[in-house]
C-alpha positions, 0 to 999 in steps of 0.5 A: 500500500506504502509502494502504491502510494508513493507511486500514484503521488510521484505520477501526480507531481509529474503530471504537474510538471508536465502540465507547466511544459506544456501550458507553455506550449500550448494555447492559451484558453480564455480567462475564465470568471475569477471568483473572488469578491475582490480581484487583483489582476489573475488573483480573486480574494475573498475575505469573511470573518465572524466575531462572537461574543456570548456565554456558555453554561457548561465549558467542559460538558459535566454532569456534575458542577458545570462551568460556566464562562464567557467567551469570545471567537473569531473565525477569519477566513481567506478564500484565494484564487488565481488562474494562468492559463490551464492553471488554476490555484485555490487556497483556503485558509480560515483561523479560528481563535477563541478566548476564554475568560475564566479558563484560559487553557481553553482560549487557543489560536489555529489554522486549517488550510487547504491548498489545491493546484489543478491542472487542464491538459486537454483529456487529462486533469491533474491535481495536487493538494494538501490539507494542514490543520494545527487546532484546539477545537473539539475533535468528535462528539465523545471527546469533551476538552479542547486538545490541541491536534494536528493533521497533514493530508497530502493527495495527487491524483488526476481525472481522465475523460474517458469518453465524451460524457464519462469521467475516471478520477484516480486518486491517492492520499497520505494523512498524519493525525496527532495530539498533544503528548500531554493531551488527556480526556478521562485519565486516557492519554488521547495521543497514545490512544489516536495518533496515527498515519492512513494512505488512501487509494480511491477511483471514481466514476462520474457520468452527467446525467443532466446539465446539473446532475450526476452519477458518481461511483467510488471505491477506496481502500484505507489503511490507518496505523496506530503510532503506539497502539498497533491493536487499533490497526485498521483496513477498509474497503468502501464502495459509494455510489451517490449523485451530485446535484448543481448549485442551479439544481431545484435540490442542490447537493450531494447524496452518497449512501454505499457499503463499508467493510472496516477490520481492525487487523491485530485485535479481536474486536468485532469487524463493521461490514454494512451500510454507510451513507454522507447525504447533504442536501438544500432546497428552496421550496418556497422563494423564501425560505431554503431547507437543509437536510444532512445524514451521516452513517459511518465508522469513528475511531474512540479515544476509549481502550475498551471500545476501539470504535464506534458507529456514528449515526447522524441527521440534521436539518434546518430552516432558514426563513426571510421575513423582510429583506434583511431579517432572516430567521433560522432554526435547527436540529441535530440528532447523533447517535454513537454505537460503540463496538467493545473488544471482545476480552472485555466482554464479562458476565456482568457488564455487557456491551455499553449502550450507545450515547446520543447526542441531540443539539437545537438552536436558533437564530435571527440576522440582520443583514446590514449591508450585503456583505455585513450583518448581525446574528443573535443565536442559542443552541442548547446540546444534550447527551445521554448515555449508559455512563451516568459521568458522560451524560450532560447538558448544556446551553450556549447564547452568542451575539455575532458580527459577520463580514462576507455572508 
Protein backbone atom coordinates (compact mmCIF):
# COMPACT_ATOMS: atom_id res chain seq x y z
CA UNK A 1 0.00 0.00 0.00
CA UNK A 2 3.03 2.21 1.10
CA UNK A 3 4.56 1.47 -2.72
CA UNK A 4 1.23 2.18 -4.17
CA UNK A 5 1.35 5.43 -2.82
CA UNK A 6 4.27 6.56 -3.39
CA UNK A 7 3.91 5.64 -6.97
CA UNK A 8 0.29 7.48 -7.74
CA UNK A 9 1.81 10.81 -5.79
CA UNK A 10 5.06 10.51 -7.98
CA UNK A 11 2.56 10.47 -11.17
CA UNK A 12 0.57 13.22 -9.52
CA UNK A 13 3.78 15.76 -9.16
CA UNK A 14 4.80 14.65 -12.95
CA UNK A 15 1.61 15.42 -14.36
CA UNK A 16 2.01 18.90 -12.52
CA UNK A 17 5.24 19.16 -14.27
CA UNK A 18 4.21 18.33 -17.43
CA UNK A 19 1.44 20.46 -17.30
CA UNK A 20 3.87 23.67 -16.86
CA UNK A 21 5.80 22.36 -20.01
CA UNK A 22 3.10 22.16 -21.75
CA UNK A 23 0.99 25.13 -20.74
CA UNK A 24 3.99 26.90 -22.14
CA UNK A 25 3.32 25.33 -25.42
CA UNK A 26 0.01 25.01 -25.56
CA UNK A 27 -2.62 27.87 -26.49
CA UNK A 28 -3.76 29.87 -24.16
CA UNK A 29 -7.95 29.30 -23.25
CA UNK A 30 -9.99 32.30 -22.42
CA UNK A 31 -9.66 33.59 -18.89
CA UNK A 32 -12.46 32.02 -17.24
CA UNK A 33 -14.61 34.38 -14.39
CA UNK A 34 -12.16 34.79 -11.27
CA UNK A 35 -14.41 34.09 -8.02
CA UNK A 36 -13.17 36.33 -5.66
CA UNK A 37 -15.43 39.03 -4.49
CA UNK A 38 -12.08 41.19 -4.80
CA UNK A 39 -9.56 40.74 -7.85
CA UNK A 40 -6.45 41.88 -8.34
CA UNK A 41 -5.37 41.26 -11.95
CA UNK A 42 -5.30 36.89 -12.29
CA UNK A 43 -5.77 36.65 -8.10
CA UNK A 44 -9.51 36.80 -6.76
CA UNK A 45 -9.55 37.16 -2.92
CA UNK A 46 -12.45 36.72 -0.74
CA UNK A 47 -12.39 37.65 2.83
CA UNK A 48 -15.27 36.98 5.57
CA UNK A 49 -14.79 36.90 9.26
CA UNK A 50 -17.36 36.22 12.19
CA UNK A 51 -16.77 37.91 15.55
CA UNK A 52 -18.99 36.15 18.50
CA UNK A 53 -19.18 37.25 21.66
CA UNK A 54 -21.62 35.10 24.38
CA UNK A 55 -21.87 32.58 27.24
CA UNK A 56 -21.53 29.18 27.67
CA UNK A 57 -23.19 27.30 30.88
CA UNK A 58 -21.27 24.08 30.75
CA UNK A 59 -17.45 24.71 29.42
CA UNK A 60 -16.33 21.23 29.81
CA UNK A 61 -19.51 19.08 29.10
CA UNK A 62 -20.10 17.71 33.08
CA UNK A 63 -22.98 16.17 34.50
CA UNK A 64 -21.83 17.40 37.78
CA UNK A 65 -20.52 21.13 38.93
CA UNK A 66 -20.68 22.54 35.09
CA UNK A 67 -18.63 25.57 34.29
CA UNK A 68 -19.92 28.38 33.24
CA UNK A 69 -17.87 31.18 31.20
CA UNK A 70 -17.87 34.00 28.84
CA UNK A 71 -16.37 33.69 25.51
CA UNK A 72 -15.01 35.35 22.81
CA UNK A 73 -14.49 33.90 18.96
CA UNK A 74 -13.23 34.97 15.85
CA UNK A 75 -13.11 32.90 12.80
CA UNK A 76 -11.11 34.57 9.64
CA UNK A 77 -11.19 33.27 6.59
CA UNK A 78 -9.25 33.97 3.29
CA UNK A 79 -10.65 32.37 0.08
CA UNK A 80 -7.72 32.66 -2.67
CA UNK A 81 -7.78 32.22 -6.08
CA UNK A 82 -5.73 32.51 -9.01
CA UNK A 83 -5.79 31.31 -12.94
CA UNK A 84 -2.88 31.12 -15.50
CA UNK A 85 -3.68 29.62 -18.28
CA UNK A 86 -4.54 25.75 -17.83
CA UNK A 87 -3.52 26.53 -14.31
CA UNK A 88 -5.61 27.00 -11.70
CA UNK A 89 -4.68 27.61 -7.51
CA UNK A 90 -7.18 27.81 -4.56
CA UNK A 91 -6.27 28.45 -1.04
CA UNK A 92 -8.48 28.40 1.90
CA UNK A 93 -7.37 29.37 4.90
CA UNK A 94 -9.73 30.04 7.91
CA UNK A 95 -8.07 30.98 11.63
CA UNK A 96 -10.28 30.27 14.25
CA UNK A 97 -9.29 31.80 17.90
CA UNK A 98 -11.08 31.52 20.94
CA UNK A 99 -10.95 33.19 24.11
CA UNK A 100 -11.94 32.21 27.23
CA UNK A 101 -12.18 34.33 30.07
CA UNK A 102 -12.15 32.16 33.46
CA UNK A 103 -10.49 29.10 31.89
CA UNK A 104 -7.86 30.43 29.88
CA UNK A 105 -6.19 26.78 28.98
CA UNK A 106 -9.05 26.76 26.83
CA UNK A 107 -8.63 30.11 24.92
CA UNK A 108 -6.26 28.81 21.53
CA UNK A 109 -5.22 30.21 18.11
CA UNK A 110 -5.43 27.84 14.98
CA UNK A 111 -5.38 27.16 11.45
CA UNK A 112 -6.78 24.99 8.78
CA UNK A 113 -5.62 25.19 5.16
CA UNK A 114 -6.23 23.55 2.07
CA UNK A 115 -4.11 24.32 -0.88
CA UNK A 116 -5.20 22.76 -4.44
CA UNK A 117 -3.32 23.11 -7.52
CA UNK A 118 -5.46 21.63 -10.97
CA UNK A 119 -4.30 21.49 -13.96
CA UNK A 120 -6.22 21.31 -17.79
CA UNK A 121 -4.37 19.15 -20.05
CA UNK A 122 -6.93 18.59 -22.80
CA UNK A 123 -8.38 14.96 -21.73
CA UNK A 124 -6.48 14.93 -18.64
CA UNK A 125 -6.67 16.92 -15.43
CA UNK A 126 -4.32 16.58 -12.68
CA UNK A 127 -4.10 17.60 -9.29
CA UNK A 128 -2.32 18.18 -6.37
CA UNK A 129 -3.26 19.40 -2.95
CA UNK A 130 -2.79 19.47 0.90
CA UNK A 131 -4.62 19.95 3.75
CA UNK A 132 -2.86 21.30 7.27
CA UNK A 133 -4.82 21.60 10.49
CA UNK A 134 -2.96 22.58 13.92
CA UNK A 135 -6.30 23.25 16.28
CA UNK A 136 -7.61 23.23 19.60
CA UNK A 137 -11.12 22.59 18.88
CA UNK A 138 -13.39 19.66 19.97
CA UNK A 139 -12.23 16.80 17.76
CA UNK A 140 -15.73 14.47 17.89
CA UNK A 141 -18.89 14.13 19.72
CA UNK A 142 -17.23 11.83 22.67
CA UNK A 143 -14.33 13.81 23.47
CA UNK A 144 -15.08 16.57 25.71
CA UNK A 145 -11.84 19.15 26.32
CA UNK A 146 -10.20 21.21 23.62
CA UNK A 147 -6.93 19.02 22.85
CA UNK A 148 -4.51 20.51 20.52
CA UNK A 149 -4.50 18.44 17.30
CA UNK A 150 -2.60 18.45 14.34
CA UNK A 151 -3.32 16.85 10.63
CA UNK A 152 -1.32 16.67 7.46
CA UNK A 153 -3.28 15.21 4.19
CA UNK A 154 -1.38 15.40 1.17
CA UNK A 155 -3.29 13.87 -2.13
CA UNK A 156 -2.46 13.74 -6.26
CA UNK A 157 -4.28 12.05 -8.45
CA UNK A 158 -5.91 13.15 -11.84
CA UNK A 159 -9.15 12.96 -13.76
CA UNK A 160 -9.25 11.49 -17.11
CA UNK A 161 -12.24 11.91 -19.77
CA UNK A 162 -12.67 8.62 -20.75
CA UNK A 163 -15.40 9.10 -23.24
CA UNK A 164 -17.07 12.22 -24.00
CA UNK A 165 -19.50 12.20 -21.32
CA UNK A 166 -17.52 9.82 -18.69
CA UNK A 167 -15.22 10.86 -16.05
CA UNK A 168 -12.31 8.31 -14.37
CA UNK A 169 -10.76 10.09 -11.21
CA UNK A 170 -7.70 8.17 -9.87
CA UNK A 171 -6.71 9.45 -6.62
CA UNK A 172 -4.05 8.71 -3.83
CA UNK A 173 -3.63 10.20 -0.37
CA UNK A 174 -1.23 10.27 2.90
CA UNK A 175 -2.89 11.78 6.30
CA UNK A 176 -0.96 12.07 9.65
CA UNK A 177 -3.47 12.73 12.92
CA UNK A 178 -1.80 13.55 16.11
CA UNK A 179 -2.28 15.40 19.71
CA UNK A 180 -0.53 16.83 22.02
CA UNK A 181 1.78 14.12 24.11
CA UNK A 182 0.20 15.64 27.20
CA UNK A 183 -3.21 15.77 25.85
CA UNK A 184 -5.70 13.65 28.46
CA UNK A 185 -9.51 13.28 28.20
CA UNK A 186 -10.62 10.87 31.36
CA UNK A 187 -7.21 9.81 32.55
CA UNK A 188 -6.52 8.48 28.88
CA UNK A 189 -3.76 9.98 27.03
CA UNK A 190 -5.71 10.80 23.95
CA UNK A 191 -2.13 10.64 21.69
CA UNK A 192 -1.39 7.15 22.72
CA UNK A 193 -4.71 6.41 22.08
CA UNK A 194 -5.31 8.23 18.49
CA UNK A 195 -2.16 9.20 16.77
CA UNK A 196 -1.80 7.58 13.54
CA UNK A 197 -0.91 7.56 9.78
CA UNK A 198 -3.53 6.38 6.56
CA UNK A 199 -2.77 6.08 2.94
CA UNK A 200 -5.65 6.01 0.68
CA UNK A 201 -6.18 4.97 -2.80
CA UNK A 202 -9.65 5.83 -4.47
CA UNK A 203 -11.14 5.52 -8.26
CA UNK A 204 -14.28 7.50 -9.34
CA UNK A 205 -16.56 7.40 -11.97
CA UNK A 206 -18.64 10.44 -12.53
CA UNK A 207 -21.37 10.35 -15.57
CA UNK A 208 -23.85 13.66 -16.07
CA UNK A 209 -26.71 12.51 -16.41
CA UNK A 210 -28.22 16.12 -16.74
CA UNK A 211 -26.93 19.56 -17.10
CA UNK A 212 -26.80 19.63 -13.34
CA UNK A 213 -26.73 16.13 -12.04
CA UNK A 214 -24.68 13.48 -11.95
CA UNK A 215 -23.67 9.68 -11.15
CA UNK A 216 -20.76 9.06 -9.38
CA UNK A 217 -19.36 5.82 -8.16
CA UNK A 218 -16.33 5.49 -5.91
CA UNK A 219 -14.08 2.70 -4.37
CA UNK A 220 -11.16 3.30 -1.79
CA UNK A 221 -9.08 1.43 0.16
CA UNK A 222 -7.76 2.81 3.51
CA UNK A 223 -5.22 1.88 5.58
CA UNK A 224 -4.71 3.59 9.34
CA UNK A 225 -1.62 2.58 11.78
CA UNK A 226 -1.64 3.41 15.22
CA UNK A 227 1.55 5.01 16.32
CA UNK A 228 1.62 3.25 19.50
CA UNK A 229 -1.44 1.16 19.88
CA UNK A 230 -0.92 -1.48 16.76
CA UNK A 231 -4.23 -3.25 18.01
CA UNK A 232 -6.05 -0.32 16.74
CA UNK A 233 -4.79 -1.07 13.07
CA UNK A 234 -7.45 -0.87 10.72
CA UNK A 235 -8.22 -1.69 6.73
CA UNK A 236 -11.11 -0.52 4.91
CA UNK A 237 -12.96 -1.25 1.84
CA UNK A 238 -15.72 1.10 0.86
CA UNK A 239 -17.81 1.28 -2.45
CA UNK A 240 -20.23 4.88 -2.59
CA UNK A 241 -22.45 5.28 -5.23
CA UNK A 242 -24.18 8.63 -4.68
CA UNK A 243 -25.38 11.92 -7.31
CA UNK A 244 -24.11 15.21 -7.20
CA UNK A 245 -26.61 17.95 -7.64
CA UNK A 246 -25.64 21.56 -9.06
CA UNK A 247 -25.67 24.77 -7.13
CA UNK A 248 -28.56 25.62 -10.23
CA UNK A 249 -30.50 22.48 -9.46
CA UNK A 250 -34.07 22.83 -7.56
CA UNK A 251 -32.31 20.38 -4.90
CA UNK A 252 -28.69 21.06 -4.59
CA UNK A 253 -26.27 18.95 -3.06
CA UNK A 254 -24.90 15.60 -2.54
CA UNK A 255 -26.02 12.06 -1.71
CA UNK A 256 -23.85 9.09 -1.37
CA UNK A 257 -25.16 6.00 0.60
CA UNK A 258 -22.77 2.90 -0.26
CA UNK A 259 -21.16 -0.32 1.78
CA UNK A 260 -18.34 -0.30 4.16
CA UNK A 261 -16.06 -3.04 5.42
CA UNK A 262 -13.98 -1.83 8.19
CA UNK A 263 -11.42 -4.63 10.13
CA UNK A 264 -9.35 -3.99 12.97
CA UNK A 265 -6.05 -6.46 11.76
CA UNK A 266 -4.46 -7.29 15.28
CA UNK A 267 -7.21 -7.26 17.63
CA UNK A 268 -10.48 -9.45 18.23
CA UNK A 269 -12.56 -6.70 18.17
CA UNK A 270 -15.84 -7.30 16.10
CA UNK A 271 -15.21 -6.02 12.31
CA UNK A 272 -18.38 -3.35 10.93
CA UNK A 273 -19.46 -4.75 7.48
CA UNK A 274 -22.60 -2.76 6.50
CA UNK A 275 -24.42 0.37 5.37
CA UNK A 276 -22.55 3.98 5.41
CA UNK A 277 -24.18 6.65 3.80
CA UNK A 278 -22.87 11.13 3.53
CA UNK A 279 -26.03 12.97 2.29
CA UNK A 280 -26.17 16.77 2.48
CA UNK A 281 -28.63 18.41 0.67
CA UNK A 282 -30.74 22.30 0.15
CA UNK A 283 -33.58 23.46 -1.27
CA UNK A 284 -35.79 26.50 -1.56
CA UNK A 285 -39.44 25.12 -1.80
CA UNK A 286 -40.68 28.46 -1.38
CA UNK A 287 -38.98 31.75 -2.77
CA UNK A 288 -38.15 32.45 0.52
CA UNK A 289 -37.35 30.08 2.68
CA UNK A 290 -34.41 27.05 1.97
CA UNK A 291 -34.49 23.80 3.51
CA UNK A 292 -31.17 21.79 4.65
CA UNK A 293 -31.25 18.20 5.46
CA UNK A 294 -27.89 16.09 6.27
CA UNK A 295 -27.23 12.08 7.28
CA UNK A 296 -24.16 10.58 8.17
CA UNK A 297 -23.63 6.83 8.98
CA UNK A 298 -20.27 5.62 9.24
CA UNK A 299 -17.39 4.45 11.11
CA UNK A 300 -15.50 6.72 14.03
CA UNK A 301 -12.45 5.67 15.90
CA UNK A 302 -12.83 6.18 20.18
CA UNK A 303 -10.17 7.66 22.49
CA UNK A 304 -11.80 4.60 24.73
CA UNK A 305 -9.40 1.37 25.32
CA UNK A 306 -12.32 -0.86 25.74
CA UNK A 307 -14.27 0.33 22.52
CA UNK A 308 -11.94 0.92 19.79
CA UNK A 309 -14.73 2.39 17.63
CA UNK A 310 -17.79 3.36 17.45
CA UNK A 311 -20.83 3.57 14.55
CA UNK A 312 -22.00 7.17 14.23
CA UNK A 313 -25.50 7.85 13.04
CA UNK A 314 -26.14 11.33 12.27
CA UNK A 315 -29.30 13.50 10.89
CA UNK A 316 -29.91 17.32 10.87
CA UNK A 317 -31.98 19.69 9.37
CA UNK A 318 -32.57 23.15 9.34
CA UNK A 319 -34.83 26.38 8.11
CA UNK A 320 -34.00 29.05 7.17
CA UNK A 321 -36.83 31.67 6.51
CA UNK A 322 -36.52 35.78 5.04
CA UNK A 323 -39.20 37.95 6.68
CA UNK A 324 -38.01 41.08 5.09
CA UNK A 325 -35.45 41.53 3.12
CA UNK A 326 -32.79 41.98 5.60
CA UNK A 327 -34.06 39.87 8.58
CA UNK A 328 -33.51 36.43 8.19
CA UNK A 329 -34.70 33.86 10.90
CA UNK A 330 -33.47 30.20 11.03
CA UNK A 331 -33.76 27.02 13.25
CA UNK A 332 -32.08 23.88 13.59
CA UNK A 333 -31.77 20.18 14.77
CA UNK A 334 -29.07 17.53 15.10
CA UNK A 335 -29.64 14.17 16.19
CA UNK A 336 -26.42 11.72 16.71
CA UNK A 337 -26.24 8.52 17.82
CA UNK A 338 -22.99 6.52 18.96
CA UNK A 339 -22.86 2.61 18.76
CA UNK A 340 -19.86 1.65 20.33
CA UNK A 341 -18.49 -1.72 19.49
CA UNK A 342 -16.36 -3.36 22.66
CA UNK A 343 -13.39 -5.76 22.48
CA UNK A 344 -14.25 -8.90 22.73
CA UNK A 345 -11.95 -9.65 26.09
CA UNK A 346 -13.53 -7.05 27.74
CA UNK A 347 -16.80 -8.83 27.47
CA UNK A 348 -17.98 -10.45 31.28
CA UNK A 349 -20.90 -11.98 32.73
CA UNK A 350 -21.74 -8.90 34.50
CA UNK A 351 -21.00 -5.94 32.29
CA UNK A 352 -22.17 -6.29 28.75
CA UNK A 353 -21.92 -4.47 25.65
CA UNK A 354 -22.35 -0.40 26.58
CA UNK A 355 -25.32 1.22 25.28
CA UNK A 356 -24.91 4.00 22.64
CA UNK A 357 -24.71 7.62 23.54
CA UNK A 358 -26.82 10.06 22.00
CA UNK A 359 -26.19 13.45 21.39
CA UNK A 360 -29.16 15.77 20.39
CA UNK A 361 -28.25 19.66 19.60
CA UNK A 362 -31.45 22.59 18.88
CA UNK A 363 -30.83 26.07 18.28
CA UNK A 364 -31.76 29.05 16.62
CA UNK A 365 -31.39 32.48 15.36
CA UNK A 366 -32.14 35.55 13.77
CA UNK A 367 -29.54 38.05 11.39
CA UNK A 368 -29.84 41.13 10.26
CA UNK A 369 -28.36 41.97 7.12
CA UNK A 370 -26.84 45.39 7.30
CA UNK A 371 -25.40 45.83 4.06
CA UNK A 372 -24.91 42.70 1.70
CA UNK A 373 -21.75 41.71 2.76
CA UNK A 374 -22.37 42.57 6.57
CA UNK A 375 -24.99 41.56 9.11
CA UNK A 376 -25.80 40.74 12.66
CA UNK A 377 -26.58 37.44 14.31
CA UNK A 378 -28.16 36.52 17.75
CA UNK A 379 -28.07 32.65 18.50
CA UNK A 380 -28.54 29.99 21.16
CA UNK A 381 -28.11 26.39 20.71
CA UNK A 382 -28.70 24.00 23.74
CA UNK A 383 -26.63 20.29 23.43
CA UNK A 384 -27.79 17.42 25.28
CA UNK A 385 -26.03 13.80 25.92
CA UNK A 386 -27.38 10.66 27.36
CA UNK A 387 -25.90 7.80 27.70
CA UNK A 388 -25.42 4.40 29.60
CA UNK A 389 -22.29 6.22 31.79
CA UNK A 390 -24.35 8.26 34.03
CA UNK A 391 -20.19 10.60 34.33
CA UNK A 392 -20.76 11.12 30.08
CA UNK A 393 -24.29 12.47 30.34
CA UNK A 394 -24.67 16.45 30.15
CA UNK A 395 -26.41 19.45 29.05
CA UNK A 396 -25.87 22.50 28.26
CA UNK A 397 -26.63 25.95 26.59
CA UNK A 398 -24.83 28.49 24.84
CA UNK A 399 -26.02 32.11 23.59
CA UNK A 400 -23.69 34.02 21.22
CA UNK A 401 -24.27 37.86 19.51
CA UNK A 402 -22.15 37.59 16.29
CA UNK A 403 -20.78 40.17 13.72
CA UNK A 404 -20.17 38.73 10.28
CA UNK A 405 -18.39 40.14 7.37
CA UNK A 406 -18.92 38.39 3.76
CA UNK A 407 -22.27 36.45 4.44
Amino acid sequence: MTRAVAVLLRVGVAAVVAAGASERLAAQRPEESNPGRTRLGPLGLTPTVSISAGFDNNVFNEQEDPKEDNVLLANPQLQTWLRAGRAALTVNTVAPIAYFQRYSDQSSVGVRSQVQMDFDINRFRPYINQTYVNSQERTSPEIDTRPRRMEQIVGAGTNIDVFSRLTLTVGAQYSASSFETDAFFENVNLAEALNRKGETVTVSLRYPLTSLTRLVLTAERLTERFEFQAARDSDTLRVMPGIELDALALIKGRAFVGYRKFNIVNSDSPEFTGLVSSVDLTSSPWSTGQLSASVRRDVNYSFEPRYPYFVLNSVGASVTQVVRTRLRLNAYGDRQQLDYRQVGAFETATEGARDADRVYTYGAGVQFQLRPTLGVRVAFDTSRRMSGLVRREYQGTRIFTSVVYGS
